[in-house]
N, C-alpha and C positions, 0 to 999 in steps of 0.2 A: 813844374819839373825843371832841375839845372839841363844843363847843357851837359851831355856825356864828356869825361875827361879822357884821354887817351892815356894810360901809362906804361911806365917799363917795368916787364917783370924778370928781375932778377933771378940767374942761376940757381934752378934748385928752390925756388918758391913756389906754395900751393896754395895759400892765399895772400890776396892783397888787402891790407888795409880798410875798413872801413870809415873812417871818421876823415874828413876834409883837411885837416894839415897832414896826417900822413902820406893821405895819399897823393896832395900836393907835391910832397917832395919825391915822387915816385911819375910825375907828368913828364909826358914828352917833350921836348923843343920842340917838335916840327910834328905834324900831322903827313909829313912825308916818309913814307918805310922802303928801306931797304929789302929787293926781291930777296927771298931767303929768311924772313923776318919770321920767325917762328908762333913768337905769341905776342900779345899784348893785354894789357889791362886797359878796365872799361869801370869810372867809376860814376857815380851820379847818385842826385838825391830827388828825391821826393816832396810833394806839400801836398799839408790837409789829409794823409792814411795816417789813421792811427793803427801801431804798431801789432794792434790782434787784429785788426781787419784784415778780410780775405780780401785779396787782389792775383791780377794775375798780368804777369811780367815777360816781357817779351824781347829779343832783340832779333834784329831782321838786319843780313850784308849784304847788299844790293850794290854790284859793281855796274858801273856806267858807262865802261868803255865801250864805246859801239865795236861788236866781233868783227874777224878778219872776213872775206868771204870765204875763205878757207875752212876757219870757224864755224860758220853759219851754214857751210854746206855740210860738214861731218854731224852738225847737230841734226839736220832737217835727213840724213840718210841714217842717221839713228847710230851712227858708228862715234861718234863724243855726245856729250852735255853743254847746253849752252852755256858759254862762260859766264852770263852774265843771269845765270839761276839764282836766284835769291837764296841765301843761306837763315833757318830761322831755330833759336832757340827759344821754349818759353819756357813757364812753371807758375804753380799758384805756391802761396804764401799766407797765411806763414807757411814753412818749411825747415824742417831743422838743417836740410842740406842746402839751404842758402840763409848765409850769415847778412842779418841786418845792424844796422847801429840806429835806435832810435831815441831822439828827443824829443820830451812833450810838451804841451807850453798850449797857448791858442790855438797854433799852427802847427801840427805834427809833425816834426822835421824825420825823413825816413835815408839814411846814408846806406849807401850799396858798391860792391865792387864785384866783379868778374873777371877772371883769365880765359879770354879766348882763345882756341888753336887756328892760328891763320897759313897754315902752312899749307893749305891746296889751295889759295888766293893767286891767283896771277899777278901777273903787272898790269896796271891799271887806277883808273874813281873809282871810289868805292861811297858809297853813303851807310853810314850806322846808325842805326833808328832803333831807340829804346823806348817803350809805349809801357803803359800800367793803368789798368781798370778793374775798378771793382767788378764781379761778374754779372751780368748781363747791363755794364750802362759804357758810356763810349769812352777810348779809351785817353788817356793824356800822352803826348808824344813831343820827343826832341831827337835833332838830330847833331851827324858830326861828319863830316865830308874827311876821307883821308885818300894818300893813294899810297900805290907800290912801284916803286922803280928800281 
């Protein structure tokens, strides 16, 4: 599996790109966001799923910043959430509501992109981990460290 790309999704877009130049030209400079940063895109590809193969796709935000005590005390008296709760989407695939691009060849190349809403993300590390297993064997995983300032 690549390494997740971070991109920009432009005003008014609801999907991004699947295929690797385009969505190249859609990458971030910096893996550093702006507090207030609404969304972003998440692209990456795949090896060795061929394109009817059932898999199942995941991505998981797992911010890093150690909580304030402040933090850590509304969580522990049940009055907030810990900031640092893992956020997880996943889905099995195929799926008509998730767009793939695939090439076939020896090597299955499987290209994918996703808009996520990062708008209840604090300031803070964050780690992004995209994993993909066939069902029931382990799964393949990459990550991609960003933060929010």
């Amino acid at each position: 599996m690549s390494d997740p790309v971070l991109l920009l999704v432009p005003g008014g877009t609801r999907e991004l790109p699947d295929d690797a130049d385009a969505a190249m030209d859609l990458r971030l400079g910096s893996t550093t966001l702006a507090v207030g940063t609404s969304k972003i895109g998440v692209y990456w590809e795949t090896y060795g799923f061929a394109e009817w193969e059932p898999v199942e796709v995941s991505l998981r935000v797992q911010r890093r910043t150690p909580p304030s005590l402040m933090q850590r005390a509304g969580a522990a008296a049940g009055i907030t959430q810990d900031p640092n709760t893992p956020v997880t989407l996943s889905w099995k695939e195929p799926d008509p509501g998730h767009r793939t691009r695939a090439m076939g060849g020896a090597v299955p190349v499987q290209m994918r992109s996703i808009i996520l809403d990062i708008t209840t993300l604090r300031d803070g590390a964050y780690v992004l981990e995209v994993s993909v297993a066939r069902p029931g064997q382990a799964a393949v995983r990459s990550q991609r460290e960003f933060v929010i300032r």
